[in-house]
C-alpha positions in Angstrom: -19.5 111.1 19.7 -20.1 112.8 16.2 -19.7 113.8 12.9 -18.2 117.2 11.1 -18.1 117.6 7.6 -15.0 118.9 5.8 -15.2 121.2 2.7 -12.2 120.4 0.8 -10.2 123.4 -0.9 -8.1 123.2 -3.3 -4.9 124.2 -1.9 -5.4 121.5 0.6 -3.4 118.5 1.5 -4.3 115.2 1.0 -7.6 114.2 2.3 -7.1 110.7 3.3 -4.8 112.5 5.7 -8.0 113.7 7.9 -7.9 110.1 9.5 -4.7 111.3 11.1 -5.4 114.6 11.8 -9.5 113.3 13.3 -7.1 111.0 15.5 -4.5 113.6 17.0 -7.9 116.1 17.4 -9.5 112.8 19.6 -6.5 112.6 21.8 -5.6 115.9 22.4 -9.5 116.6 23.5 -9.4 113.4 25.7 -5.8 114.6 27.6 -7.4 118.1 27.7 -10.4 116.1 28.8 -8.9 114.2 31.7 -5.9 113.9 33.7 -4.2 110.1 32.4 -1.8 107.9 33.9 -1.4 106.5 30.6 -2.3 108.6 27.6 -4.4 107.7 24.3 -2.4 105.9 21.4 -3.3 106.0 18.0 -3.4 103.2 16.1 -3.1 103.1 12.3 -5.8 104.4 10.1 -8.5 105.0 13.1 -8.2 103.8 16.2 -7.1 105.1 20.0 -6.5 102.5 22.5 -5.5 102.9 26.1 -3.0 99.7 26.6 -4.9 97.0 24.0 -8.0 97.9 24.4 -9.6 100.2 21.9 -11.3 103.7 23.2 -12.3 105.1 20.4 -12.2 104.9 16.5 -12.9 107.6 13.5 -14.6 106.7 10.2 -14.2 109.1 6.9 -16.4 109.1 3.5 -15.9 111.4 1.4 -18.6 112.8 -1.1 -17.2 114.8 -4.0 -15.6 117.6 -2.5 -16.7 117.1 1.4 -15.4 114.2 3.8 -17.2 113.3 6.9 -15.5 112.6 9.5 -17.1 110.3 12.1 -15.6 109.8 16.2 -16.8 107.8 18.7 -15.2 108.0 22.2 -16.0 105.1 25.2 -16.9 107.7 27.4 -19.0 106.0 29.9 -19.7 103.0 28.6 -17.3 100.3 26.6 -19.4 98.0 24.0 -18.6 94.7 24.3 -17.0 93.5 21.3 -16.2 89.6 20.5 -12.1 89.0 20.3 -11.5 92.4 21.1 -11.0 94.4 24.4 -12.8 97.5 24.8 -12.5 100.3 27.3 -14.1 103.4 28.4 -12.6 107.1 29.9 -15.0 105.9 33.0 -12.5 103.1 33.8 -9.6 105.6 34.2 -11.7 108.4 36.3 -14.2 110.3 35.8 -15.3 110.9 32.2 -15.9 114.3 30.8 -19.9 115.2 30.2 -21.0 114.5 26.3 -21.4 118.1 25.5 -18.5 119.6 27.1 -16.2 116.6 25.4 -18.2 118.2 22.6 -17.0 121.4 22.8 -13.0 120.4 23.8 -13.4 118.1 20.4 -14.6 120.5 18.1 -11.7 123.1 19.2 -8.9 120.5 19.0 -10.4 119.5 15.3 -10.6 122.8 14.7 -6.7 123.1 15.4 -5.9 120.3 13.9 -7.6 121.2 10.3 -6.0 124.3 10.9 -2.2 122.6 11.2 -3.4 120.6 8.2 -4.0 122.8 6.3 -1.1 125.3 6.7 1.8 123.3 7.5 1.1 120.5 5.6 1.0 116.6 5.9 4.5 116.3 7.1 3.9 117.9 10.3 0.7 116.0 10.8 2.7 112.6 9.7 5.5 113.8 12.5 2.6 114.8 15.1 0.8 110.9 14.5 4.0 109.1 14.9 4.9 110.6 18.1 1.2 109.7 19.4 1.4 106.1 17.8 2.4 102.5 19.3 5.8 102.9 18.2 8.1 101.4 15.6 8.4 97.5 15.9 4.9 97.0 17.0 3.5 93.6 15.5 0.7 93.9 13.7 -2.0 92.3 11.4 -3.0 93.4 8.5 -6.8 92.0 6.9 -7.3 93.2 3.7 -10.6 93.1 1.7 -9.7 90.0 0.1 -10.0 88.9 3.3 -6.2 87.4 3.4 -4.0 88.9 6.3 -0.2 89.9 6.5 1.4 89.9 9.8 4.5 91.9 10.5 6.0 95.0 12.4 5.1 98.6 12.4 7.5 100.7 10.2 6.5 104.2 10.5 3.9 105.9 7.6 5.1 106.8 4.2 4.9 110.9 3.1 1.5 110.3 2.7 0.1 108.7 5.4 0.1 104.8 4.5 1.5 102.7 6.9 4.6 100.9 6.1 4.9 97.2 7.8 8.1 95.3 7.6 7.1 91.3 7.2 8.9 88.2 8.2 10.9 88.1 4.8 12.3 91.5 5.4 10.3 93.4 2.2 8.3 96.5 3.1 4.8 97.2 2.2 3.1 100.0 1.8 -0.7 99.8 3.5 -3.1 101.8 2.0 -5.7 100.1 4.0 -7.4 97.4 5.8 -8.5 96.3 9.6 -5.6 96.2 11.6 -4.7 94.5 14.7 -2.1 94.1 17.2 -0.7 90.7 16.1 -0.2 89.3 20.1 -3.8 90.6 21.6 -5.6 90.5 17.8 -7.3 93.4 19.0 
């Protein structure tokens, strides 16, 4: 879809938060976008999927004081992706134009940087849950080492790191990795 950049100030929130907020910006442009039987739901750090299959995803790298925030949105067209289902907002009707899905984004990111950055990561933590697969989800967790974890979806800490419950009972804190939904792996 496209990238923004983010000047960071210094009264702002955490910026490793802007994954959330990029992600509530991306669904509320895509239900302002289109009329769904079943709405986006954001998967933890990046991703929106529509059932099990992944619509969209949001990349951040942050230089110094700026972070920019890549989205891509299936619009039309799904990639095909090995082990993983993919979909596109074609399947579910008909997709919004590029530029005016543009223009819906930018306004809903613009919101959403806005709540960010005057209410504060609690609201955006309380905003991402609602939107998420919920609590209890099973998940898998592929860290860079390469080495997975499997268990269930807790919820996100204060700031924003996902909290999985594994088979033992322990709770760890995720500060990042690819994650899957343990029964598709996608």
């Amino acid at each position: 879809m496209g990238s923004t950049v983010v000047h960071l100030r210094r009264t702002d929130p955490e910026p490793a938060m802007l994954a959330l907020v990029a992600g509530l910006a991306v669904r509320d442009a895509i239900c302002q976008s289109m009329s769904l039987s079943t709405e986006p739901v954001l998967k933890w750090p990046n991703d929106l999927l529509i059932g099990i299959a992944k619509l969209g995803g949001i990349l951040l790298e942050r230089s110094s004081d700026s972070v920019v925030v890549g989205v891509g949105v299936n619009l039309k067209v799904a990639p095909v992706i090995d082990g993983r289902e993919t979909i596109a907002l074609s399947a579910l009707g008909t997709a919004p134009e590029r530029d005016a899905f543009a223009q819906v984004l930018s306004a809903t990111f613009d919101a959403e940087l806005a709540r960010w950055r005057d209410a504060g990561t609690a609201q955006v933590i309380r905003r991402w849950s609602a939107a998420a697969h919920p609590p209890g989800t099973k998940l898998v967790v592929t860290g860079a080492d390469g080495k997975g974890l499997e268990g269930t979806f807790v919820g996100l800490d204060d700031a924003g790191a996902m909290q999985l419950r594994l088979g033992d009972g322990r709770v760890e804190t995720i500060l990042s990795g690819e994650v899957l939904l343990a029964d598709t792996k996608g």
